[in-house]
N, C-alpha and C positions, 0 to 999 in steps of 0.2 A: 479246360481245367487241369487236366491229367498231365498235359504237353507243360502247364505255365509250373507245375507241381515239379517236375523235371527238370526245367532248367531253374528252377531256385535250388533244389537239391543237388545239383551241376556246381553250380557256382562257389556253396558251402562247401562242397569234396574239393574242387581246384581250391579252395581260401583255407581249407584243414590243412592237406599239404601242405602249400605255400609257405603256410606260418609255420607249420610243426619243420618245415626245413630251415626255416630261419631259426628258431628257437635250438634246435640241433646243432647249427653250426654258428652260434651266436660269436662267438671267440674271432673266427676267422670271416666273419663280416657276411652279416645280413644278405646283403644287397648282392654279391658276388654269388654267393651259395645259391638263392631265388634266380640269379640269371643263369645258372649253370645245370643244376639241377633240376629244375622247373621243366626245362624242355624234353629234359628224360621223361617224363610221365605225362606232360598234356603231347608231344612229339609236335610242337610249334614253336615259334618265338617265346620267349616271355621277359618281360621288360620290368625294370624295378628302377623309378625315379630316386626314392632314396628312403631310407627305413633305422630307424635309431630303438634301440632295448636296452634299460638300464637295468641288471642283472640287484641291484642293488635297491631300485624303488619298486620294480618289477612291471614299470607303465612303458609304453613304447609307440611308435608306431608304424606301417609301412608304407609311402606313398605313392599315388601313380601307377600303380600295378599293372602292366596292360597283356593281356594271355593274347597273340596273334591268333588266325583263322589258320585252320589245316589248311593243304594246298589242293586246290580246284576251286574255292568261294573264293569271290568277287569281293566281298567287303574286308575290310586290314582287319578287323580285331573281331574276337568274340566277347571279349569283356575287358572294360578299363575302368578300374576304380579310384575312385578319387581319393579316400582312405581305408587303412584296416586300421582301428584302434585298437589294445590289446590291454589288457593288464591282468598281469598273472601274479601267482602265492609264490612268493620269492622260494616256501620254501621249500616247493617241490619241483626246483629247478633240476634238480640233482638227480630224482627220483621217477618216480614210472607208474602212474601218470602221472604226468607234468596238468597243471588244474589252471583252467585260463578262467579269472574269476571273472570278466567285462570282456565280450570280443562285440567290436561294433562295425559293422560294414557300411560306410558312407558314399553316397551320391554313387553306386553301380550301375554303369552303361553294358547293356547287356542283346548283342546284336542276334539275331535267330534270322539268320538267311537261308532260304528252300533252295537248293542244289536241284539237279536234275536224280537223283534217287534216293538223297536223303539230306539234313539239313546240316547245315556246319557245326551244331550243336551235340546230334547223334555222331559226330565223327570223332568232336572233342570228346564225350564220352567215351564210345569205344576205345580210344586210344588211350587215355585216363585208365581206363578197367582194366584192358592189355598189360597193360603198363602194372598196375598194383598187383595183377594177379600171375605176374611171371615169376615165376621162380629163379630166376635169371635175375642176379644182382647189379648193381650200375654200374658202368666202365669202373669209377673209382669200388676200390676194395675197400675203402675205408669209410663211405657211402649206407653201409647196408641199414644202419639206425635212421635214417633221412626219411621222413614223412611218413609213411606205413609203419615202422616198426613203435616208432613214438607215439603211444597213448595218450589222448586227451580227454580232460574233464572238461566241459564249457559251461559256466554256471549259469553265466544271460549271455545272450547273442540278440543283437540287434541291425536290422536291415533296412535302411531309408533313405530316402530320397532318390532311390532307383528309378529307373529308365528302363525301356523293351523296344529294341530299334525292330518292328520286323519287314525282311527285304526279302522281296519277289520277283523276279523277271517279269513277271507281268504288272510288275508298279512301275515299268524305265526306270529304274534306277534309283527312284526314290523309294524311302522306307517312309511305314508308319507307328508312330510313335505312341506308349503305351505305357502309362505310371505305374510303378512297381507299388503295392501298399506296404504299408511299413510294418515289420516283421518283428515279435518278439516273443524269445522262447527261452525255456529254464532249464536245467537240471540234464542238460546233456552227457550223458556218458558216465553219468550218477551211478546210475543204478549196477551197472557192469564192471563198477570201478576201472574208468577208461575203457575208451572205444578209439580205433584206427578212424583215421580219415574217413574212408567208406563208410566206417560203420555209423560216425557223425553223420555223414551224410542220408544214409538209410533212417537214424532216428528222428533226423529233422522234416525228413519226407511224411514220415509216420505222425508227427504231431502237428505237422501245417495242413496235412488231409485231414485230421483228426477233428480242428480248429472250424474247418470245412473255407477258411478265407474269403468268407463273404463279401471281401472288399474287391477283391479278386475279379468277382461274378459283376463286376461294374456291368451292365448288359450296354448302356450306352457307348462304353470303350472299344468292347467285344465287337459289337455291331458296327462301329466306326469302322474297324478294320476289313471287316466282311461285304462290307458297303464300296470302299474304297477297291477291291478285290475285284468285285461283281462288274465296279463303272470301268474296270479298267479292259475289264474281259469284253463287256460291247464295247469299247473303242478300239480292239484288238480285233472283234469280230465285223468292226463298220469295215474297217480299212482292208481285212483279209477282201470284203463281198467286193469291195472298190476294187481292189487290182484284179481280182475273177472279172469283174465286168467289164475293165480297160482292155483286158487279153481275149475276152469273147471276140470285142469289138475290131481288136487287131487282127485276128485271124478270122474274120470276119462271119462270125457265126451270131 
């Protein structure tokens, strides 16, 4: 519960960035600013198919999104989203906080692969945290308002059609797969009149534990996984006794 609570809260801090640096650098192109900037703070790839913002109806959106996997996992991506929809109050484009009135996060592929001493997930985060909490501004100097320093209001935010790829060395290779329930939440960053990325992301943690997401606690999904874990671990443990037995036999004991 506490792990699934994480990386939903994960994915909102990398999607607050993301948009708040596109929304920053709307002028000088969405799509450019996200592939440039984005790697400064998650410290991987990140990929932007293509993303339109009319400054003017203040609806937009960004598509394709894909945040690579830090380096030592085995699987390409931590997360690829099929869209972020957005629509903001034109008329606080100018101002501080900028008020995103609809953010929607469509169809998110969201992979949780176990490393050998932590997951690709704890890595993106640390490096996320590193990243927001350095006082050390980005190569560019003109940089320093990009993501963190741009306050947002989120009025609704909505989360569905997700996916949870999760990949183990002891699945070979395969992951198993685990429906996101669909997520919706209000009055973010209300209260503080604007909140940073993190702090999005700390409020949304706060109200989806709060909610307790009992969709969440599917026990049959949960178990699927744990089940799949378990059969893979005696077929890891048949074939360990097998080659013990072949090697008794060879050296003839």
């Amino acid at each position: 519960m506490k792990t699934l609570l994480k990386i939903i809260a994960l994915l909102v801090l990398v999607v607050a960035i993301l948009v708040g640096v596109g929304i920053y650098f709307l002028d000088s192109g969405i799509k450019t600013a996200v592939e440039t900037f984005g790697p400064q703070y998650t410290r991987t790839d990140v990929s932007l198919g293509g993303a339109k913002l009319s400054p003017w109806s203040g609806e937009g959106s960004l598509r394709n999104l894909v945040v690579a996997n830090p380096d030592g996992f085995k699987t390409p991506n931590a997360f690829s989203l099929g869209e972020i929809a957005i629509t903001l109050d034109t008329d606080s484009l100018t101002a501080d906080p900028i008020v995103v009135t609809s953010l929607r996060i469509l169809a998110p592929e969201i992979t949780y692969e176990q490393g050998k001493s932590s997951t690709n997930l704890q890595q993106l985060q640390k490096n996320v945290e590193q990243s927001v909490g350095s006082t050390a501004a980005p190569s560019d100097a003109d940089t320093d308002t990009s993501g963190t320093g741009t306050k947002l209001i989120i009025k609704e935010l909505l989360i569905s059609g997700g996916k949870i790829h999760y990949s183990n060395p002891l699945l070979g290779g395969k992951t198993v797969d685990v429906a996101l329930p669909e997520i919706k939440l209000s009055g973010i960053g209300e209260k503080s009149n604007g909140a940073t990325g993190a702090e999005v992301a700390e409020q949304i943690l706060a109200a989806i534990n709060k909610d307790a997401m009992s969709a969440v606690l599917d026990a049959g999904a949960l178990k699927a996984v744990g089940q799949q874990v378990e059969q893979r671990l005696k077929d890891e443990k048949g074939k360990l006794e097998e080659s013990l037995g072949g090697l008794k036999g060879l050296l003839g004991k």
